[in-house]
C-alpha positions in Angstrom: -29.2 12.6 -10.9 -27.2 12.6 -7.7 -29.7 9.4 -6.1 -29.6 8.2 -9.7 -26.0 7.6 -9.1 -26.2 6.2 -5.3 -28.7 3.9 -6.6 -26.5 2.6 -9.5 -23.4 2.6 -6.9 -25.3 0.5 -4.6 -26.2 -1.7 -6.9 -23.0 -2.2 -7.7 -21.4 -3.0 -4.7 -24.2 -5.6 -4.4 -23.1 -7.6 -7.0 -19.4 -7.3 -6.5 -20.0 -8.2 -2.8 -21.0 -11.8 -4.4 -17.4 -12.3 -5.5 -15.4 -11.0 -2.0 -12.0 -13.4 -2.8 -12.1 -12.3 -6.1 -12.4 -8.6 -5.9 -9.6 -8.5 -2.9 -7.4 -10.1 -4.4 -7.4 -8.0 -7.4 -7.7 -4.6 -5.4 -4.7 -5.8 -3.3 -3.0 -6.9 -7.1 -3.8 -3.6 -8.9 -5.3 -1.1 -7.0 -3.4 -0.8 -3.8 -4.0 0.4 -0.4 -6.5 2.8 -1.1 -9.0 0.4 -2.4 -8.1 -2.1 0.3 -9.1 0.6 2.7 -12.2 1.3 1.3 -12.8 -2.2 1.1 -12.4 -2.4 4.8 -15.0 0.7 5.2 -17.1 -1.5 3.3 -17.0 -4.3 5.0 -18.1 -3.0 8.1 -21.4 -2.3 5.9 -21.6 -6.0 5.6 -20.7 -6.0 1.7 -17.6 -8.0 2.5 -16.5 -10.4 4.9 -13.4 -9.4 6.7 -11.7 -12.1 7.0 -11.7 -13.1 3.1 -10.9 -9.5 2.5 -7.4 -9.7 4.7 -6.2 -13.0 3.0 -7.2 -12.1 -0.2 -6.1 -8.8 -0.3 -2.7 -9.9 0.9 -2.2 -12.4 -1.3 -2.9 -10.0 -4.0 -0.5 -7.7 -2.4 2.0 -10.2 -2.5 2.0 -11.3 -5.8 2.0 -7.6 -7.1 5.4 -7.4 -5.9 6.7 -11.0 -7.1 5.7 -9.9 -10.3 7.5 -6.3 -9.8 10.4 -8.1 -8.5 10.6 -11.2 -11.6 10.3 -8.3 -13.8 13.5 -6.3 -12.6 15.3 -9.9 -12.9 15.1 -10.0 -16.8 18.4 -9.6 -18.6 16.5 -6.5 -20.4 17.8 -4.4 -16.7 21.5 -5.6 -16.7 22.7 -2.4 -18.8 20.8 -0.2 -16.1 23.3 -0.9 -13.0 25.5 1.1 -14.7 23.6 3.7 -15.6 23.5 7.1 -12.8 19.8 6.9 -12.3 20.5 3.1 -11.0 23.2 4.6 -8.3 21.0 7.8 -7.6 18.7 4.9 -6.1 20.9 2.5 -5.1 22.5 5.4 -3.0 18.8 6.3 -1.7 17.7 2.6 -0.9 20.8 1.5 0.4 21.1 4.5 2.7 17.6 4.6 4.2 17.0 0.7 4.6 20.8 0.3 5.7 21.2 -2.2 3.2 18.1 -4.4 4.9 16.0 -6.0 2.2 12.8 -5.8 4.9 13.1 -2.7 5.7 13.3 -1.2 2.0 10.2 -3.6 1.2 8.9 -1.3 4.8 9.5 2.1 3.8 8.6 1.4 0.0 5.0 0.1 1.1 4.0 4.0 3.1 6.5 6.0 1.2 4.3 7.5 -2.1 5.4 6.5 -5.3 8.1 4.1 -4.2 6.5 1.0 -3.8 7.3 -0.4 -7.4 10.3 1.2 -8.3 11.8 -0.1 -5.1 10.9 -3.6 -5.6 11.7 -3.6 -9.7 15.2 -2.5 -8.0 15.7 -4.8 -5.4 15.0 -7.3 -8.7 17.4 -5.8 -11.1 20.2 -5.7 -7.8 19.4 -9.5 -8.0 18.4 -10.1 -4.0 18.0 -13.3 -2.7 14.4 -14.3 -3.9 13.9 -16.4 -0.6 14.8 -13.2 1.6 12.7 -10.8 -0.2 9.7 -13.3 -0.3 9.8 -13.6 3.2 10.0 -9.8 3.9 7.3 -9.1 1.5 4.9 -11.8 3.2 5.9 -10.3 6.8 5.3 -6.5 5.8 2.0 -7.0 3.5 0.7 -8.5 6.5 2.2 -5.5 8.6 0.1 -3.1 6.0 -3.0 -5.6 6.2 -2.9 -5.3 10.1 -3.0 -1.6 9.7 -5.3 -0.6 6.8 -7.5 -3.8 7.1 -8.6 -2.3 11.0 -8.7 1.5 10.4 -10.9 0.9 7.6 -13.4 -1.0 9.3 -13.4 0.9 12.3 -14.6 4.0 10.0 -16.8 2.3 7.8 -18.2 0.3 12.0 -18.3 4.5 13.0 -20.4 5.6 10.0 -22.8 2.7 10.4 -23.6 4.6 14.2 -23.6 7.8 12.9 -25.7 7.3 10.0 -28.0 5.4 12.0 -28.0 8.8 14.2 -28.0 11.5 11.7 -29.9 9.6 8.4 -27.6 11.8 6.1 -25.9 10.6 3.1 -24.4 13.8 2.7 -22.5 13.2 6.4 -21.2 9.9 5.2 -19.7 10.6 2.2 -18.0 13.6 4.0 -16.9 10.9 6.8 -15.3 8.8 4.0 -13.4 11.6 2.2 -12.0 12.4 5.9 -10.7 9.1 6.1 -8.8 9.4 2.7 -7.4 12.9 3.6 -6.5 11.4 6.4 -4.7 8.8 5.3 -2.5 10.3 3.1 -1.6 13.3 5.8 -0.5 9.9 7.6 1.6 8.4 4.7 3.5 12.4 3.4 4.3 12.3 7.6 5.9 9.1 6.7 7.8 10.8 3.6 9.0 13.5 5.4 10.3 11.1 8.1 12.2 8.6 5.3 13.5 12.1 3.4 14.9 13.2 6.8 16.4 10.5 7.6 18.0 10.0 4.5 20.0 13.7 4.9 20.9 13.2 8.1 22.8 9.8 6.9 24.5 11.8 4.1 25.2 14.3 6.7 26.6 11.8 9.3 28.7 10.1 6.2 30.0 14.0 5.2 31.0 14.0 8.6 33.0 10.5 8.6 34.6 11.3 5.7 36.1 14.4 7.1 
């Protein structure tokens, strides 16, 4: 059952690596940077090329957030800057990114959940499209230098070491690693955006006083 399913999942990846633009661009649209990290793993296998994966992927990446950010623009939002929830985040943007369009796009791309809730705000607070487009294209590419590497450096690693140790077993264990790992990587980055957010509500108690 359990080669069964290698088999098929081999298979697969075969046919999808005949489509490499397509299939970045669409992980980088919808699926984020979990499958742009595996996609790097993969590529080290030779199923993509690199190359077409970075561009691609950041493309998608980019037009993701457009869309987030065109969506927050409809006239449908206007009622919800008055609303608490709006200035609960507002407070929490405004406060970590210091009112700094490129570094709220920053934090929202390694900070869990926040990726599209920040950007649907920074449409509804009606930023300058120009400024944000140009932060988003900046910081995607930040992510893409980061992810794009790692990945393939793993996936380069497990091509010695399963030439070494013939074990499937080892390799899937090798890739699960890699996942842990990056998350560990992105909650360090949580904490550090959390903490930083009390001690500027802490420093503004202060001023106030």
């Amino acid at each position: 059952m359990i080669e069964w399913l290698f088999i098929w999942m081999k298979n697969l990846l075969l046919d999808l690596s005949g489509y490499p633009a397509s299939v970045s661009f669409f992980s980088g649209l919808f699926a984020g940077e979990i499958a742009i990290l595996t996609l790097s793993f993969l590529s080290a296998q030779g199923f993509f090329p690199l190359g077409t994966l970075f561009l691609f992927a950041w493309i998608g990446e980019i037009v993701a957030d457009l869309i987030y950010f065109e969506i927050g623009r409809f006239k449908i939002f206007g009622k919800v800057k008055t609303s608490k929830l709006f200035g609960r985040v507002d407070s929490f943007i405004s406060s970590v990114s210091r009112e700094s369009v490129f570094l709220a796009v920053l934090y929202s791309k390694f900070v869990y959940g926040l990726r599209t809730a920040t950007v649907i705000f920074l449409g509804i607070k009606n930023v300058d499209r120009k400024n944000f487009i140009l932060s988003e294209i900046i910081v995607s590419g930040i992510v893409m230098a980061i992810l794009v590497p790692i990945g393939w450096a793993a996936g380069k690693g497990f091509t010695i070491l399963m030439d070494h140790f013939k074990n499937i077993q080892f390799s899937i264990t090798l890739l699960i690693i890699l996942v842990v790992v990056f998350f560990l990587v992105r909650n360090k980055i949580n904490e550090f955006v959390i903490k930083r957010k009390n001690n500027l509500r802490r420093w503004v108690r202060k001023e106030k006083l």
